[in-house]
Each structure stands twice: as structure tokens, then as C-alpha cells.
C-alpha positions as CSV (number, residue, x, y, z in Angstrom):
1,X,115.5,130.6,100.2
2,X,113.9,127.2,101.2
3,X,115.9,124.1,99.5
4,X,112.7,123.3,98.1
5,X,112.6,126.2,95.8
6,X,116.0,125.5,94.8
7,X,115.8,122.7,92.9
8,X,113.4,119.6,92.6
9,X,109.5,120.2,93.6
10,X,110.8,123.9,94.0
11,X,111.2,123.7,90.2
12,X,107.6,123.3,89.4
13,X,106.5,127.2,89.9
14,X,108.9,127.3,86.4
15,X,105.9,126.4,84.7
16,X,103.2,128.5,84.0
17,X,100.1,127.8,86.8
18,X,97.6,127.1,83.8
19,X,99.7,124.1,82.5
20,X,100.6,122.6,86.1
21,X,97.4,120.2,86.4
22,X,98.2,118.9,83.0
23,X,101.7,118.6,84.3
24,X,100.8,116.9,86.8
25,X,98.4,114.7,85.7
26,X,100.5,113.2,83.0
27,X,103.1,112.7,86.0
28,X,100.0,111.0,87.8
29,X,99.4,108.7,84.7
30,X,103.1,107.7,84.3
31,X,102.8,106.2,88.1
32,X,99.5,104.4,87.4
33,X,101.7,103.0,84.4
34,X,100.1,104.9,81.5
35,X,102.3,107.5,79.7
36,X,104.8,110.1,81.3
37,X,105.1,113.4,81.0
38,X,107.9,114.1,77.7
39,X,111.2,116.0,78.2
40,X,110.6,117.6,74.9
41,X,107.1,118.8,76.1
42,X,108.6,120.8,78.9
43,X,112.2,121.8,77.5
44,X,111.6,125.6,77.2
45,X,110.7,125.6,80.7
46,X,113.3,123.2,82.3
47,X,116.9,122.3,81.1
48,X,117.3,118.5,81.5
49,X,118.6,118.2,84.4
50,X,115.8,120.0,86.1
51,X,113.7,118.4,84.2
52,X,115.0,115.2,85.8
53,X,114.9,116.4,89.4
54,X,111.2,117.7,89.2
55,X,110.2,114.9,87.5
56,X,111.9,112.3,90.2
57,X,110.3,114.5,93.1
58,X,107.2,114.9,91.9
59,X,106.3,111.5,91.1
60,X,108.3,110.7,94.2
61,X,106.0,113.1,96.6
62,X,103.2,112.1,94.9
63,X,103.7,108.2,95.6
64,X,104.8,108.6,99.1
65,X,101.2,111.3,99.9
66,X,98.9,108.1,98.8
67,X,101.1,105.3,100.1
68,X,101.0,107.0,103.1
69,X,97.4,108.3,102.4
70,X,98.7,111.9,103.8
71,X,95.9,114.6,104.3
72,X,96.5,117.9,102.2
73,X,97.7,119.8,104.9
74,X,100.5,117.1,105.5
75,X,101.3,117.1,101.4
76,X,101.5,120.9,101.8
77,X,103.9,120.8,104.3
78,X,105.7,118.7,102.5
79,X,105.3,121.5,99.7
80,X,106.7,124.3,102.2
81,X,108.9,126.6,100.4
82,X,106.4,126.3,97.1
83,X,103.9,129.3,96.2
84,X,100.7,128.3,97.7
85,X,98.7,128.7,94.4
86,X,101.4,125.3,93.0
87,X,100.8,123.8,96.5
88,X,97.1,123.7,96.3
89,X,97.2,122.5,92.7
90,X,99.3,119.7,93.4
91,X,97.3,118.8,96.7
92,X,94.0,119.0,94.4
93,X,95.4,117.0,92.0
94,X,96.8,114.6,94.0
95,X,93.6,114.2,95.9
96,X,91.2,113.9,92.8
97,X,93.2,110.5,91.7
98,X,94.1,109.6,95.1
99,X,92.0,106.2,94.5
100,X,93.3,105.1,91.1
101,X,96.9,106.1,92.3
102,X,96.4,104.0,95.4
103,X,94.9,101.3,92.9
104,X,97.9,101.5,90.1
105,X,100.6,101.1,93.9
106,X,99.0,98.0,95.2
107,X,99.2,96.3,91.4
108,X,102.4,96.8,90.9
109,X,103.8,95.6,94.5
110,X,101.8,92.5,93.4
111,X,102.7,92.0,89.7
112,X,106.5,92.9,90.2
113,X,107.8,89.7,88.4
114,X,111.2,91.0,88.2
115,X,111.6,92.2,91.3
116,X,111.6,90.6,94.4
117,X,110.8,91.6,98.1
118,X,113.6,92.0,100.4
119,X,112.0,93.4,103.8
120,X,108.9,94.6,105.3
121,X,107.5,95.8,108.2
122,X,104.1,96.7,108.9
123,X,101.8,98.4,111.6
124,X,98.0,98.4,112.5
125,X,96.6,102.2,113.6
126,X,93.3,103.9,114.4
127,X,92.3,106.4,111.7
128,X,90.3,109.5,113.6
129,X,88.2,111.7,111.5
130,X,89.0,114.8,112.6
131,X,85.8,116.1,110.1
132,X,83.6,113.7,111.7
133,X,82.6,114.0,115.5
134,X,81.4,110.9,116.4
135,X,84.1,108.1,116.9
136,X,84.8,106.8,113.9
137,X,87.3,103.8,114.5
138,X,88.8,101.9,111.2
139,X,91.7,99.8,111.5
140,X,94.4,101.0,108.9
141,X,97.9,99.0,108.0
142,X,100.6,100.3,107.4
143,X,103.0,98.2,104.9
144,X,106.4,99.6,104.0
145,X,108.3,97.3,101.3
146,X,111.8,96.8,100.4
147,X,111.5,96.1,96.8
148,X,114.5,95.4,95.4
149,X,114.6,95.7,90.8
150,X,117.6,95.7,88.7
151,X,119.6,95.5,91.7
152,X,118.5,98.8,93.4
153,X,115.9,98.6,96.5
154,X,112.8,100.8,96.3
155,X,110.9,101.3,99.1
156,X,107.0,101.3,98.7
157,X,105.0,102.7,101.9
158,X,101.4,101.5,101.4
159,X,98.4,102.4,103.7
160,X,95.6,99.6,103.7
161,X,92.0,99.6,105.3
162,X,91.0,95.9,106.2
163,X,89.2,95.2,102.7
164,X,92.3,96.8,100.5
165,X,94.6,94.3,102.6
166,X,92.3,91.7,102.1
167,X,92.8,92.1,98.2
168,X,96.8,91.9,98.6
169,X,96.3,88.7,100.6
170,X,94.0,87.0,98.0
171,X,96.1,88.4,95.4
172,X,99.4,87.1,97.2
173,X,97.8,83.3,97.8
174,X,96.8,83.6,94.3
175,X,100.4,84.4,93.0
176,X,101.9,81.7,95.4
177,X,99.5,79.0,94.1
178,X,100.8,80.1,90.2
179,X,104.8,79.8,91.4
180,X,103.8,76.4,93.1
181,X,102.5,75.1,90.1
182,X,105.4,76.2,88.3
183,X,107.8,74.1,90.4
């Protein structure tokens, strides 16, 4: 048996395939900083402590496919040891609110107020479409945060085209501007 299946994301095929896309859109809305999924929803089908873990690793997974805007077949892998049927639910859902997921990430790197950055790193890459046959070349960046809040360090990955990173500059100079008027 994969680990997957034992605990964590491996959870997930505990609940009944009809109720995973409302599942997992409530765990889609708690990212985007709306409300979560409930414990007492979901407590016939998971004791707490599962509950916990799937929670953690979905929201988790789901984060780290948009931040690092990772096709379906790379979210499936991820998925390996999971009935297809859960893996291509989660994929679908995952790729239906890709954008507003993506949108509800770069906010809250910028509007951390408690939090402050520790690290970074980033990288520029050619994004290939493997669907299109012509050479399609768009610069992509890649920025990977140390975030650190409440004392614990988070890392974001974030995947940026050149308009999207031209946003988090404005909205960074913007922010500076605010804390040196503060001063």
C-alpha cells in the first residue's frame, strides 16, 4: 500500500465520490480566505485526526499545484497511490479555480502584515506549450518565499508571467511608500 493511501490525501477516497468536489471546493475557498471546510461536517467520515491530516494536505497540495502552476498530469502524480476517479476530481477542481487561487496566493504574500519575509529566491524560465506547435515563448518567474508568522516560516512557491509580477512590484512600491510614510 502507497503512504499516500495511508493517511493524509490517501484519506480523501473516505468520502463518498459525489461529495468530494464540494469537499474540495470548500477547502479551495478556505485558501482564497473565504470559509473552510467544518470538522463537524465531515465527522462521520473522518475521526479528527484524519480529519486534520487531509485537511493540511489537501490545502497543502492544492497551494503548492498553482504556486507552482503544475499541469494535471504533474498534480496526479503527486496524487499516485489515490483512485483515479478522486485524482481527476481533485485535478478538475483544482484546475477550474486555478486563477482565483493563484489570485487569493499573490494577495496574501502582499497583505501579510504580521508576517514578515525572511528569504527568497527566484528564477526566470521558458514556458513550452506542449498543446501548441508553434513556438510559443513566455517568460515565467519563479518566486519561492520564506514567510515567517507567529514565529513559524511558511514557504510560498509562486509562478508569475511578466504582467502578474508586474502587479506584485506595483503592489510592493505601493506598500513601501505606506511604511515610509509611517516612519
Amino acid at each position: 500500500m502507497d503512504g499516500a493511501e495511508e493517511g493524509g490525501l490517501g484519506l480523501i477516497v473516505k468520502l463518498p465520490l459525489a461529495e468530494c468536489p464540494q469537499f474540495l471546493h470548500k477547502v479551495i475557498d478556505g485558501v482564497c480566505g473565504r470559509a473552510k471546510p467544518r470538522f463537524q461536517d465531515y465527522g462521520s467520515i473522518w475521526n479528527l485526526r484524519e480529519w486534520l491530516e487531509v485537511l493540511d494536505d489537501t490545502t497543502t497540495l492544492i497551494k503548492t499545484a498553482v504556486g507552482k502552476d503544475a499541469s494535471s498530469n504533474e498534480t496526479s502524480d503527486e496524487l499516485g497511490g489515490i483512485n483515479p476517479e478522486y485524482q481527476e476530481m481533485i485535478s478538475k477542481c483544482i484546475k477550474g479555480r486555478k486563477p482565483e487561487i493563484k489570485d487569493a496566493l499573490v494577495e496574501k504574500v502582499c497583505a501579510m502584515s504580521s508576517a514578515h519575509l525572511q528569504d527568497f529566491d527566484w528564477q526566470l524560465k521558458l514556458a513550452m506549450s506542449s498543446d501548441k506547435l508553434s513556438t510559443l515563448q513566455m517568460p515565467l518567474v519563479n518566486l519561492d518565499l520564506d514567510i515567517v508568522e507567529n514565529g513559524a516560516v511558511a514557504p510560498v512557491s509562486i509562478e508569475m508571467n511578466k504582467e502578474e509580477l508586474q502587479n506584485l512590484i506595483n503592489s510592493l512600491e505601493a506598500a513601501n511608500k505606506v511604511v515610509l510614510q509611517l516612519k
